[in-house]
VMD Tcl script that builds the backbone (N, CA, C; Angstrom):
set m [mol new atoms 495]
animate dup $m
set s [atomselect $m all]
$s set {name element resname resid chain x y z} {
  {N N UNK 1 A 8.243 1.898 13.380}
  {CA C UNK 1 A 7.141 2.592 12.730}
  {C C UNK 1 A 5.872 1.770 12.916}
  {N N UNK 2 A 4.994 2.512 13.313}
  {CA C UNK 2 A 3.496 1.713 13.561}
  {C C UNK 2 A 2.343 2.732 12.983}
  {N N UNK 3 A 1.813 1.783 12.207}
  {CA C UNK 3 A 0.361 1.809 11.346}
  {C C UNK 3 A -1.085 1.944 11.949}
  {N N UNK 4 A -1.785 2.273 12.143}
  {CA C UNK 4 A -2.721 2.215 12.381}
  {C C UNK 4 A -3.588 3.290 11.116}
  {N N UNK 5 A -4.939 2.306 11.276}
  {CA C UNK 5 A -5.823 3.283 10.355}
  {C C UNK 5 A -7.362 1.982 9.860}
  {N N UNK 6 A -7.774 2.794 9.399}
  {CA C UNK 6 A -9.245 2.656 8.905}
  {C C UNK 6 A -8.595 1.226 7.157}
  {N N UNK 7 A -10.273 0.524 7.428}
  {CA C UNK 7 A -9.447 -0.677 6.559}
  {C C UNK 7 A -10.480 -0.787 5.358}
  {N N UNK 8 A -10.017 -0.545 3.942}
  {CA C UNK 8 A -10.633 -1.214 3.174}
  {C C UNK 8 A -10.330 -2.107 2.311}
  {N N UNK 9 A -11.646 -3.280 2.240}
  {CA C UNK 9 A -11.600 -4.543 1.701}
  {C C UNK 9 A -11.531 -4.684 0.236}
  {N N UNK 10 A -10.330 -5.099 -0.018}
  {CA C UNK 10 A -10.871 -5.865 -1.969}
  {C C UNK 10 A -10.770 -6.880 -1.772}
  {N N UNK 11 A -11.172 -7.961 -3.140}
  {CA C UNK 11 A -10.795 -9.497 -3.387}
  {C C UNK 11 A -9.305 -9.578 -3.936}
  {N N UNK 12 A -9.413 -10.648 -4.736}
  {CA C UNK 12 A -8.354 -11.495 -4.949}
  {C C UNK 12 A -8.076 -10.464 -6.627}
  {N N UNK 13 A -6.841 -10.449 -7.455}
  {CA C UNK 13 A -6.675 -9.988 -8.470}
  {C C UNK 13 A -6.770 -8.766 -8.698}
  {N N UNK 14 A -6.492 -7.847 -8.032}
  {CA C UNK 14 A -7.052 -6.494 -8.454}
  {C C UNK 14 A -5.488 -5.916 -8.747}
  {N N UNK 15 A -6.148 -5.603 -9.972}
  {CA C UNK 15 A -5.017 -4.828 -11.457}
  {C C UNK 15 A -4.403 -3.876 -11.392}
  {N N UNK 16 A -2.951 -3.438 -12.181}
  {CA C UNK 16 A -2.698 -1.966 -11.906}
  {C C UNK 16 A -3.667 -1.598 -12.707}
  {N N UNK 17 A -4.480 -2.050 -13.972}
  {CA C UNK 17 A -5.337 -1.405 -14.437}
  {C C UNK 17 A -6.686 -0.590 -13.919}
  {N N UNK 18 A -7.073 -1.885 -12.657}
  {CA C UNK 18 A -8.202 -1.090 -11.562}
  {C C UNK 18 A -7.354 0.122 -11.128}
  {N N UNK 19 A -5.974 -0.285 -10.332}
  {CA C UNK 19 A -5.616 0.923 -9.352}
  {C C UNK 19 A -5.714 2.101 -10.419}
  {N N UNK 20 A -4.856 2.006 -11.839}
  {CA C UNK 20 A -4.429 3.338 -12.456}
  {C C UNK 20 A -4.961 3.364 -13.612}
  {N N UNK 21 A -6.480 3.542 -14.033}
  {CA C UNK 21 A -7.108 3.288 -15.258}
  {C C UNK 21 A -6.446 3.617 -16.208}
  {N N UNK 22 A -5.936 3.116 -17.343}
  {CA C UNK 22 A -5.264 3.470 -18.761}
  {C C UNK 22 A -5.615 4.935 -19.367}
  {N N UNK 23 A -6.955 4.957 -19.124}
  {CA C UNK 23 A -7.711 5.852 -20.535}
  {C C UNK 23 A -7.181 6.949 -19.051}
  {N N UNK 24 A -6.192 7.448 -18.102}
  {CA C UNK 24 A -6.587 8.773 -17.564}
  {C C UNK 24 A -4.985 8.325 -17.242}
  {N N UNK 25 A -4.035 7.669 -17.748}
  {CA C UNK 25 A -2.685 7.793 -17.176}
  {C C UNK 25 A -2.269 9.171 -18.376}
  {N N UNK 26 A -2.703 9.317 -18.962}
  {CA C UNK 26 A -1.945 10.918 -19.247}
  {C C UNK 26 A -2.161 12.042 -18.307}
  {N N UNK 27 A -3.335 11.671 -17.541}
  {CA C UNK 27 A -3.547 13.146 -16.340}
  {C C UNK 27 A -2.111 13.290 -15.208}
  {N N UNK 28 A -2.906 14.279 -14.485}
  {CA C UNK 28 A -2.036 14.713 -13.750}
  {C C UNK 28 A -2.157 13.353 -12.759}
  {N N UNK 29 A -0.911 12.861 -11.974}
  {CA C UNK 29 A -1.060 12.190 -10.747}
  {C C UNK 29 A -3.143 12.207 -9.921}
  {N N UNK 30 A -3.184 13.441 -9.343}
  {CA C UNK 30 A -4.163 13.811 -8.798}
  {C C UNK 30 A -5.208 13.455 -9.266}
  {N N UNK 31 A -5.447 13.570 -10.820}
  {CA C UNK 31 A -6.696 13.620 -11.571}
  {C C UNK 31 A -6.773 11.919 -11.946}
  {N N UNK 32 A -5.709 11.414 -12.243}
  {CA C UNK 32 A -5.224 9.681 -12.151}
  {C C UNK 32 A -6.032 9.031 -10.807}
  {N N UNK 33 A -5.663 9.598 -9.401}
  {CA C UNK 33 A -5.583 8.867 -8.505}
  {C C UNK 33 A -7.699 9.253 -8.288}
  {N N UNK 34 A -8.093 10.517 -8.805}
  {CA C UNK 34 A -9.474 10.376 -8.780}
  {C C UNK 34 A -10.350 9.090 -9.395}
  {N N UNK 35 A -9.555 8.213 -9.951}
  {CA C UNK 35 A -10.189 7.249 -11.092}
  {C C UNK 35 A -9.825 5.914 -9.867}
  {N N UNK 36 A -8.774 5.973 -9.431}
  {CA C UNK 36 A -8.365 4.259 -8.551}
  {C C UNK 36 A -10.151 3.795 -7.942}
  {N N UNK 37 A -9.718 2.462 -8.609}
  {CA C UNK 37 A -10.648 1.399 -8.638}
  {C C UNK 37 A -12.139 1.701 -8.757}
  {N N UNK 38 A -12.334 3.118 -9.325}
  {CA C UNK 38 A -13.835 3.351 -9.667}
  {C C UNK 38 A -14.490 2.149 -10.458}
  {N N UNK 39 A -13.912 1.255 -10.939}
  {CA C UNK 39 A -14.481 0.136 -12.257}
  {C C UNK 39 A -15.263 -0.572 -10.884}
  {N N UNK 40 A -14.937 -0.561 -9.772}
  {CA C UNK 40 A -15.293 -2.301 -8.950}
  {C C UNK 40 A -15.578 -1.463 -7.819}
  {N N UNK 41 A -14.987 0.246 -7.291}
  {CA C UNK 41 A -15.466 0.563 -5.983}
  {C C UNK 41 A -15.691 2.289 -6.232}
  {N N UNK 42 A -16.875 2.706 -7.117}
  {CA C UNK 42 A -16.923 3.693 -7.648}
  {C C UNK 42 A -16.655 5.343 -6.461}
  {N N UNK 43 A -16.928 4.740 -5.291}
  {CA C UNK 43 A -16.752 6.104 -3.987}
  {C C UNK 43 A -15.432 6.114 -3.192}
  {N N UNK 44 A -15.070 4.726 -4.213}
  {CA C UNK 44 A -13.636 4.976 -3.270}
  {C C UNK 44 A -12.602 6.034 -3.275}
  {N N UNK 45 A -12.187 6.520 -4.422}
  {CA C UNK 45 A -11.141 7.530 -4.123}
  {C C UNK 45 A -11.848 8.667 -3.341}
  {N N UNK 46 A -13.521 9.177 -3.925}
  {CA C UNK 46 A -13.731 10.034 -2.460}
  {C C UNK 46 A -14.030 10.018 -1.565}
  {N N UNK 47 A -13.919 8.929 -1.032}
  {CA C UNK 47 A -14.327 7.998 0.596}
  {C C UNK 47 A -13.002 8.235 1.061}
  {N N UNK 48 A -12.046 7.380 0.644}
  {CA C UNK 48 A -10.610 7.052 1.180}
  {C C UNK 48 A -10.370 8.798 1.973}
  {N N UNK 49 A -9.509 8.047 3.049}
  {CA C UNK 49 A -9.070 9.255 3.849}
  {C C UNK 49 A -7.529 9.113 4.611}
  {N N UNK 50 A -6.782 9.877 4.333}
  {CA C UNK 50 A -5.475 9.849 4.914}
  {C C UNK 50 A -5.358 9.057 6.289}
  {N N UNK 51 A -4.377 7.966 5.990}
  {CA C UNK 51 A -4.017 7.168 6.991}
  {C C UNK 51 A -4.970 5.892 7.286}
  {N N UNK 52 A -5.840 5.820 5.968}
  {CA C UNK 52 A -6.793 4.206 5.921}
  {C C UNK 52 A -5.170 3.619 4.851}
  {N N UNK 53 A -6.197 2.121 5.500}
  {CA C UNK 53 A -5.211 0.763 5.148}
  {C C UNK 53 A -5.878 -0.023 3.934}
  {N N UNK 54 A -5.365 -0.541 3.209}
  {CA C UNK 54 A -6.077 -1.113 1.975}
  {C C UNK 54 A -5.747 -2.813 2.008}
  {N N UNK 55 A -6.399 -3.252 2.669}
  {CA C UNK 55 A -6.414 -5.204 2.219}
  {C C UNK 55 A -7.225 -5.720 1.399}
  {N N UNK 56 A -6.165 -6.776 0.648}
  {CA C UNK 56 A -6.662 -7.629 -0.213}
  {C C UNK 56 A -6.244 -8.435 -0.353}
  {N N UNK 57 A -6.987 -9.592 -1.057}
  {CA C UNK 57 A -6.810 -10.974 -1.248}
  {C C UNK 57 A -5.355 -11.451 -1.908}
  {N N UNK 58 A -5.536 -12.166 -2.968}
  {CA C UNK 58 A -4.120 -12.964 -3.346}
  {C C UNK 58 A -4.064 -11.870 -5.057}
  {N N UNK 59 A -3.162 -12.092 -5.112}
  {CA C UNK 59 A -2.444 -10.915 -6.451}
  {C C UNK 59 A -2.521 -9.474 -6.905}
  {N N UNK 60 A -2.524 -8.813 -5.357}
  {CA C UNK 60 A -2.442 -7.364 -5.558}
  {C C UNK 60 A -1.844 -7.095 -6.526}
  {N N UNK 61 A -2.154 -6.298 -7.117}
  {CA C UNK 61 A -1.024 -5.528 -8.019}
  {C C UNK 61 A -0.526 -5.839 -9.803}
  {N N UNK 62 A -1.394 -7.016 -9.948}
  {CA C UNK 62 A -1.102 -7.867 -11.092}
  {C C UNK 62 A -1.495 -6.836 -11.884}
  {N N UNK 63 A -0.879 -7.239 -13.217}
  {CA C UNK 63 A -0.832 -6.558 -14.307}
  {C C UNK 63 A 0.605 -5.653 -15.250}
  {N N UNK 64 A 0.315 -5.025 -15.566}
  {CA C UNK 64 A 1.489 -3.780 -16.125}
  {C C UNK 64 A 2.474 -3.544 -14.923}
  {N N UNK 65 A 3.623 -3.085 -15.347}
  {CA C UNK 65 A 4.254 -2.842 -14.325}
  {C C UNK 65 A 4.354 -1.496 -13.925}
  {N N UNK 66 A 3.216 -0.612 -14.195}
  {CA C UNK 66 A 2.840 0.653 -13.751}
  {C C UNK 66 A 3.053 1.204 -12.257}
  {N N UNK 67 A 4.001 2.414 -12.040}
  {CA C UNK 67 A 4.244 2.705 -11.116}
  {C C UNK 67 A 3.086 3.593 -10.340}
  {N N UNK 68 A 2.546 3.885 -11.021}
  {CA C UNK 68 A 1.638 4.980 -10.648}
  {C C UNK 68 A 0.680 3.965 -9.951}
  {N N UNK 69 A 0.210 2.402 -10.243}
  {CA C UNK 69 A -0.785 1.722 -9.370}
  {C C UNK 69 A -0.235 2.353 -7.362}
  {N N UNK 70 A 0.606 2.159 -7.666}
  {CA C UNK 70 A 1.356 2.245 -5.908}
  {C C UNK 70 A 1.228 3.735 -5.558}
  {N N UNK 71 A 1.788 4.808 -6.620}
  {CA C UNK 71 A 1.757 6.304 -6.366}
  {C C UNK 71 A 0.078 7.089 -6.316}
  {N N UNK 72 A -0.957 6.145 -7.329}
  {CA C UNK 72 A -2.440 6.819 -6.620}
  {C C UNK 72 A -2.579 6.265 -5.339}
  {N N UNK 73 A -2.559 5.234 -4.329}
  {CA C UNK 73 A -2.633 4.840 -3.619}
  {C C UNK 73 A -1.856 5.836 -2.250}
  {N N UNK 74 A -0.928 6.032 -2.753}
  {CA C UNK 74 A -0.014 7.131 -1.908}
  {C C UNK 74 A -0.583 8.637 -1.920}
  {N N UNK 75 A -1.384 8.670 -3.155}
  {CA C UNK 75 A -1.701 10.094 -3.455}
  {C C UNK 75 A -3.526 10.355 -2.817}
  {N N UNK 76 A -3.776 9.157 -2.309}
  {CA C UNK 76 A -5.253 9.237 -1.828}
  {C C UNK 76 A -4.752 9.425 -0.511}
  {N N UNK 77 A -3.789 8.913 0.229}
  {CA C UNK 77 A -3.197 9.073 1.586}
  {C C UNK 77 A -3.616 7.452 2.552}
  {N N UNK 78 A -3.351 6.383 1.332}
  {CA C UNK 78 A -3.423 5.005 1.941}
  {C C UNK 78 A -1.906 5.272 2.745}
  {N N UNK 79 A -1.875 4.412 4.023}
  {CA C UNK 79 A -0.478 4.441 4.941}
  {C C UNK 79 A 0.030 3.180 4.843}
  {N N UNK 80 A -0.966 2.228 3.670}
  {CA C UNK 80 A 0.031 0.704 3.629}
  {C C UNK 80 A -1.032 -0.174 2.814}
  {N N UNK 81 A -0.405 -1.003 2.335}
  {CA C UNK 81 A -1.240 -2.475 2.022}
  {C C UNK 81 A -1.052 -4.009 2.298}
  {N N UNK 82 A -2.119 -4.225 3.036}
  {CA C UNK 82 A -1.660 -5.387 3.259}
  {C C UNK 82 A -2.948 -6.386 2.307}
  {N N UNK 83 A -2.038 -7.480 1.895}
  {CA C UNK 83 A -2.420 -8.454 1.114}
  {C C UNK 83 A -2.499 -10.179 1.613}
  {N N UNK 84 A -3.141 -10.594 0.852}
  {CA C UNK 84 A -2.438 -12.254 1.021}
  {C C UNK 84 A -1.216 -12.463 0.106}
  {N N UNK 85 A -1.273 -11.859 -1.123}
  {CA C UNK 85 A -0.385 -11.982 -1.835}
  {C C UNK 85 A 0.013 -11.021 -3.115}
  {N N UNK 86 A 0.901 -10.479 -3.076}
  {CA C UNK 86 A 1.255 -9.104 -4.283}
  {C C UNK 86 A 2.004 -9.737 -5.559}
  {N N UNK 87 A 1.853 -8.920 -6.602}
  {CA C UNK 87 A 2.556 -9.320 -7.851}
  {C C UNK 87 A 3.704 -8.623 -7.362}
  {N N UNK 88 A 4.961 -9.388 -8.110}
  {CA C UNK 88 A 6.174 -8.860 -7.286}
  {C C UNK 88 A 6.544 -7.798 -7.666}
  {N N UNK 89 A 6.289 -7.188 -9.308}
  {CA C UNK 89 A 6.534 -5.674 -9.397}
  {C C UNK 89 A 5.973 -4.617 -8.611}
  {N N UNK 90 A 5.022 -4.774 -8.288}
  {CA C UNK 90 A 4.269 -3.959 -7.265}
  {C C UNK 90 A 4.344 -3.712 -6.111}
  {N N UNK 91 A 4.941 -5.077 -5.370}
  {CA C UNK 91 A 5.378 -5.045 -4.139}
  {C C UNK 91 A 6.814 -4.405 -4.053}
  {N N UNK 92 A 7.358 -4.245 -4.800}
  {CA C UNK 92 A 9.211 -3.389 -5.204}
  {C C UNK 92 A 8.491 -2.610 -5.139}
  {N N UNK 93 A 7.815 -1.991 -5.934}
  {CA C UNK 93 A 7.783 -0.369 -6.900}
  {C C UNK 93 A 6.634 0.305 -5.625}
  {N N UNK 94 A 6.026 -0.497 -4.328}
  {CA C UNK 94 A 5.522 0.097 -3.765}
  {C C UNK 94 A 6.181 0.747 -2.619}
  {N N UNK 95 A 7.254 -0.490 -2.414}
  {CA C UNK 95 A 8.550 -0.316 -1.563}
  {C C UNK 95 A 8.853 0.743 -1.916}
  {N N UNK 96 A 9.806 1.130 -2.830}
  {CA C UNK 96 A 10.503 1.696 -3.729}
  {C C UNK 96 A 9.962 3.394 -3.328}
  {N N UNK 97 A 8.877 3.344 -3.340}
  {CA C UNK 97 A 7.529 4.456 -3.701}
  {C C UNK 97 A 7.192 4.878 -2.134}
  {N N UNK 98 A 7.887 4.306 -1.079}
  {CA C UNK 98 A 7.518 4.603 0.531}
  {C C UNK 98 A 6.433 3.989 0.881}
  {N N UNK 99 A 5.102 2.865 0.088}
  {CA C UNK 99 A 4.509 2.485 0.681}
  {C C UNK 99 A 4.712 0.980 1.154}
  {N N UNK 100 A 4.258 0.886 2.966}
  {CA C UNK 100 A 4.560 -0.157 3.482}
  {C C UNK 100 A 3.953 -1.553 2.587}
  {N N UNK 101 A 4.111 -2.365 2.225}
  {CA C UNK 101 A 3.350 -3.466 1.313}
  {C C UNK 101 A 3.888 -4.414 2.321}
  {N N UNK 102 A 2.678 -5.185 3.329}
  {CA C UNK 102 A 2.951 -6.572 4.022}
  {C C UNK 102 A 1.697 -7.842 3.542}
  {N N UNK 103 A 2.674 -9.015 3.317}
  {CA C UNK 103 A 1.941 -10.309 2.854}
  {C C UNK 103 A 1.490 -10.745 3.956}
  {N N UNK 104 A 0.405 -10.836 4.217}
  {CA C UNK 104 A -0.284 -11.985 5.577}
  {C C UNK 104 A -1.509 -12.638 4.821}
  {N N UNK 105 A -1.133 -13.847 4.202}
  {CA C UNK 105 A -2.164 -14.801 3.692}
  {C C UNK 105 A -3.475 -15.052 5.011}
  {N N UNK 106 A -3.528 -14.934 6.122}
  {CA C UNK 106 A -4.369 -15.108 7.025}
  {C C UNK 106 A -5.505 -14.011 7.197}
  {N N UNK 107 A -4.641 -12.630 6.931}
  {CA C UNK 107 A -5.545 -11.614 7.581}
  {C C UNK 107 A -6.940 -11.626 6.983}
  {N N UNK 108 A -7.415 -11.148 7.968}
  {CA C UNK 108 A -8.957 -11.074 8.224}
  {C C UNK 108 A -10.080 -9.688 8.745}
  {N N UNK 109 A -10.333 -8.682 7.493}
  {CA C UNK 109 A -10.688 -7.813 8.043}
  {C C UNK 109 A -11.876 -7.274 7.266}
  {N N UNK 110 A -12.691 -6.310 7.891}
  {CA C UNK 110 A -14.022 -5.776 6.840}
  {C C UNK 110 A -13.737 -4.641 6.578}
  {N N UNK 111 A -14.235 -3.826 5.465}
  {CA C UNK 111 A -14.420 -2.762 5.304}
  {C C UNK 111 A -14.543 -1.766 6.582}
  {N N UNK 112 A -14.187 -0.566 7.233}
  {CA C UNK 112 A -14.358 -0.094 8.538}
  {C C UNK 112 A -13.783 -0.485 9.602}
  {N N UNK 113 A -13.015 -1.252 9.801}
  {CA C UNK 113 A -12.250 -2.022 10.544}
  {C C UNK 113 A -11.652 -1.220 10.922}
  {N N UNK 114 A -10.628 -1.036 12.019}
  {CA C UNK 114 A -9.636 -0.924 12.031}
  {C C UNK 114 A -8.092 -1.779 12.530}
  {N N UNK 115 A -7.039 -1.249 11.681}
  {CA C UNK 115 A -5.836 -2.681 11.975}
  {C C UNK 115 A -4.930 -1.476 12.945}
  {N N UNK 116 A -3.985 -2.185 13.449}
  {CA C UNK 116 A -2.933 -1.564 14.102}
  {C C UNK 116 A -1.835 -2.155 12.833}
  {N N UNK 117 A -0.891 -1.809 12.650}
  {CA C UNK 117 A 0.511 -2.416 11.985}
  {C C UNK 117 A 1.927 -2.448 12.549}
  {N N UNK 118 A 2.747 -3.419 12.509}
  {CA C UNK 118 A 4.135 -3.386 13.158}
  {C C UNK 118 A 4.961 -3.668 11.085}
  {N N UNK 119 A 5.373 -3.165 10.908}
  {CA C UNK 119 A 5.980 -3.515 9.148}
  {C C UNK 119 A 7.002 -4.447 9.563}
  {N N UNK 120 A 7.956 -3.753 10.866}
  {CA C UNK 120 A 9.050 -4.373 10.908}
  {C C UNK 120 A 9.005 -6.002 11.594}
  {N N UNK 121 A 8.225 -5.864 11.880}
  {CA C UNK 121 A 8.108 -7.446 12.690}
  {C C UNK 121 A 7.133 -8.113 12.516}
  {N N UNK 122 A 5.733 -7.607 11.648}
  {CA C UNK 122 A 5.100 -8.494 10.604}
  {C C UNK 122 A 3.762 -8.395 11.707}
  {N N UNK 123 A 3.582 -8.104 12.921}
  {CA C UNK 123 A 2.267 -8.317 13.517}
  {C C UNK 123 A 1.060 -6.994 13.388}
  {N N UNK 124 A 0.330 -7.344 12.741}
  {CA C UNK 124 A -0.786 -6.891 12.769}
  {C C UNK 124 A -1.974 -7.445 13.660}
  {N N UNK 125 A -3.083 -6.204 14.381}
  {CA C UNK 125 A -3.837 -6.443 14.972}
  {C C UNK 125 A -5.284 -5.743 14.331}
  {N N UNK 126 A -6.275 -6.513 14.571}
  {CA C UNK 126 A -7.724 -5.833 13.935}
  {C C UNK 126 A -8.049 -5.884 15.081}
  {N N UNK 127 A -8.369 -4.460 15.787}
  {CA C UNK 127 A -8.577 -3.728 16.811}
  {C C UNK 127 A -10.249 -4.468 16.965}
  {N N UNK 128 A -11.051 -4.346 15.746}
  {CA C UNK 128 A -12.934 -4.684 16.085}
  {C C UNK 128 A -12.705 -6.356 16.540}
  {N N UNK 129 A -11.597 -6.991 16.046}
  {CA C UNK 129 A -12.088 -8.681 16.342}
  {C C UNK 129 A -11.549 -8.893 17.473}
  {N N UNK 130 A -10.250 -7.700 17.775}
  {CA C UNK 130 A -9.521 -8.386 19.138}
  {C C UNK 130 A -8.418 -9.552 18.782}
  {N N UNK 131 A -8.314 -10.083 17.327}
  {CA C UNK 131 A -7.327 -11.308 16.518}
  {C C UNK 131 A -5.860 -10.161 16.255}
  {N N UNK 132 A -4.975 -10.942 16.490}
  {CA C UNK 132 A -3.781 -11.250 15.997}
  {C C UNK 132 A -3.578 -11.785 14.354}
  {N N UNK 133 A -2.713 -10.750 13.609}
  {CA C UNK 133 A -2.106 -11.864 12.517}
  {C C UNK 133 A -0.989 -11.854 12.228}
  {N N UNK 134 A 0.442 -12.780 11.623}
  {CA C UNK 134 A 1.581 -12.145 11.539}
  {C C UNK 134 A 2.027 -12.582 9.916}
  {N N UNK 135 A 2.653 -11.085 9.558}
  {CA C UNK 135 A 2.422 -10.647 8.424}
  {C C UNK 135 A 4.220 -11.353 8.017}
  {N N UNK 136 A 4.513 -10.944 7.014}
  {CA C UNK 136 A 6.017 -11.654 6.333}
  {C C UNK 136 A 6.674 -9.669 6.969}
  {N N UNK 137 A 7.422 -9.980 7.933}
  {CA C UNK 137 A 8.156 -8.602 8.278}
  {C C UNK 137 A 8.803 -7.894 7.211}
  {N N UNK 138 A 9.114 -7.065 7.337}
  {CA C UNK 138 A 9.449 -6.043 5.859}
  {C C UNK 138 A 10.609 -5.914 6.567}
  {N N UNK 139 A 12.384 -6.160 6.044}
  {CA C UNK 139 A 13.133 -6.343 6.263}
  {C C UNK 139 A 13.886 -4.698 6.563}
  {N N UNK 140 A 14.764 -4.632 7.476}
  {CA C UNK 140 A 14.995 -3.014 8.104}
  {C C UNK 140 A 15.479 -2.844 6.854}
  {N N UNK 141 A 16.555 -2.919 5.475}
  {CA C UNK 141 A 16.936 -2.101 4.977}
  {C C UNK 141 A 15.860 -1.686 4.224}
  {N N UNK 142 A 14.714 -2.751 3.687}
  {CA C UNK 142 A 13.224 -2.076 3.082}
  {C C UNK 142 A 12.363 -1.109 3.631}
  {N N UNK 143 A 12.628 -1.082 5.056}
  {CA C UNK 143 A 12.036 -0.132 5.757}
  {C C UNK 143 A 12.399 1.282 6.095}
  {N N UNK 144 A 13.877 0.586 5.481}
  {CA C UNK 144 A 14.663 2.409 5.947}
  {C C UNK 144 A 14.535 3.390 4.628}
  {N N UNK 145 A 14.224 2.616 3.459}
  {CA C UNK 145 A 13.826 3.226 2.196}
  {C C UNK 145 A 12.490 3.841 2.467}
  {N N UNK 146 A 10.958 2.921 2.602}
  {CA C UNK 146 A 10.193 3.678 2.743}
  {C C UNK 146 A 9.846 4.489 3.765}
  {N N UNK 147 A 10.678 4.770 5.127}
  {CA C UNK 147 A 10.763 5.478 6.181}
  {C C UNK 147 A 11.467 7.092 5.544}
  {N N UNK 148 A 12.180 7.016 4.763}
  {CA C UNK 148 A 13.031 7.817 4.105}
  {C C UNK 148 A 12.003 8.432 2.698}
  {N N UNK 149 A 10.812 7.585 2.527}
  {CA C UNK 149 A 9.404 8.527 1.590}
  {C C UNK 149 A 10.144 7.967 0.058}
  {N N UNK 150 A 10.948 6.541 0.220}
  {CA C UNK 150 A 11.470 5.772 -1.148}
  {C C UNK 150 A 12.417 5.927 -1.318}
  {N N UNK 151 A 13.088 4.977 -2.465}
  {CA C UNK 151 A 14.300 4.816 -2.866}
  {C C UNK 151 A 14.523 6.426 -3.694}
  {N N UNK 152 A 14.431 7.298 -4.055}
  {CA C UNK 152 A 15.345 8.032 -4.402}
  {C C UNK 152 A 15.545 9.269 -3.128}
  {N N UNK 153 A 14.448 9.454 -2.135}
  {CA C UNK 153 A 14.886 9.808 -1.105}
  {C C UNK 153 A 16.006 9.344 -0.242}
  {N N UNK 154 A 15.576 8.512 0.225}
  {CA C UNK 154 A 16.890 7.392 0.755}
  {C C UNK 154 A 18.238 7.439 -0.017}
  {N N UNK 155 A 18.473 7.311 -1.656}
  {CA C UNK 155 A 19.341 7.281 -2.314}
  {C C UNK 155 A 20.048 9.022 -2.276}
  {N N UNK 156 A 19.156 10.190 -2.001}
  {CA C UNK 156 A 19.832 11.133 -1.817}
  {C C UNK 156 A 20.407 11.767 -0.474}
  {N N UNK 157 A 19.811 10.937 0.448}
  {CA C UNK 157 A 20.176 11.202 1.934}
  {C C UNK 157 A 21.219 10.277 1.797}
  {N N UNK 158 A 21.388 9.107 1.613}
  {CA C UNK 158 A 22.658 8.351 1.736}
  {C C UNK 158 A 24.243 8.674 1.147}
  {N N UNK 159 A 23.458 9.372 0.037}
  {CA C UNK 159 A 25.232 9.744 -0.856}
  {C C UNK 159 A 25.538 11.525 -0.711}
  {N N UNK 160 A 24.297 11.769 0.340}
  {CA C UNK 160 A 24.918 13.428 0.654}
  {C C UNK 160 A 25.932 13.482 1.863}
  {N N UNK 161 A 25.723 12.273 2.594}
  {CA C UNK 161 A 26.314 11.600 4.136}
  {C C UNK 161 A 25.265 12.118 5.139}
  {N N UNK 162 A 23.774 12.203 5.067}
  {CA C UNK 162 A 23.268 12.235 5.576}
  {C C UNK 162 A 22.868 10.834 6.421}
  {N N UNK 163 A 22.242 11.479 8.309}
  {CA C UNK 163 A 22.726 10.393 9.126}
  {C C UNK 163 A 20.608 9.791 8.884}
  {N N UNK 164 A 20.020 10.292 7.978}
  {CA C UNK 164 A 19.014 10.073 7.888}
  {C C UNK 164 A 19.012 8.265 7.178}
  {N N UNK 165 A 19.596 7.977 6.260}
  {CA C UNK 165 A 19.648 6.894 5.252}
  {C C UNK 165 A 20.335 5.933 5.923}
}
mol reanalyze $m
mol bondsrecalc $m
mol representation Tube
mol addrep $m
């Protein structure tokens, strides 16, 4: 499976509270994922466009162990995140949730960019610099979950004897 897409930049720490604002987790998914990170990037959910990449610094994901941080992200039509470093509930529950989540403490990219992605073997390329980076590979049985659109997909293709799981 290979990634490619349009790249946007956060810093370091960004919350499930940025991704999934509190005061709107009673909405619908949709009306939720209109709010991701308006506090710090107010055009982003209507900027974002199916098949952009989301990088950031060191502790994606920190905070609550809110599933929905990973599911607005999925529901804007991000195709992955790559980080320097994820809170570890987030990095499961994004797994979990079909989105690719790769650690590359190195990467290096701007807003508009674009990356290429390999999940399974960890190399990423930023197409504008022409650089190489290699990411922590996302291990095949993690990949066959979010290839399968998450663990309860995967979990129902596997115990129907489907040759999908």
């Amino acid at each position: 499976m290979s990634i490619e897409g349009r790249v946007w930049v956060f810093g370091d720490s960004i919350d499930t509270d940025l991704l999934a604002p509190g005061p709107y987790m009673r909405k619908s998914l949709p009306e939720l994922a209109e709010h991701c990170l308006e506090a710090i990037a107010p055009a982003f959910a209507s900027q974002v466009r199916e098949g952009d990449i989301l990088v950031a610094g060191e502790a994606f994901g920190i905070g609550s162990s809110r599933e929905q941080a990973a599911q607005v992200l999925i529901q804007l039509g991000i195709r992955a995140v790559v980080a320097k470093s994820f809170a570890r509930i987030f990095y499961r529950n994004a797994l979990n949730l079909g989105l690719p989540a790769l650690v590359c403490p190195e990467i290096e990219a701007e807003t508009g960019e674009r990356l290429a992605l390999d999940p399974l073997s960890g190399k990423i390329v930023n197409r504008e610099r022409g650089r190489e980076f290699q990411a922590e590979p996302i291990p095949e049985q993690l990949m066959a979950i979010v290839n399968a659109g998450g663990l309860l997909p995967y979990l129902k293709a596997r115990f129907s004897g489907s040759s999908e799981a």
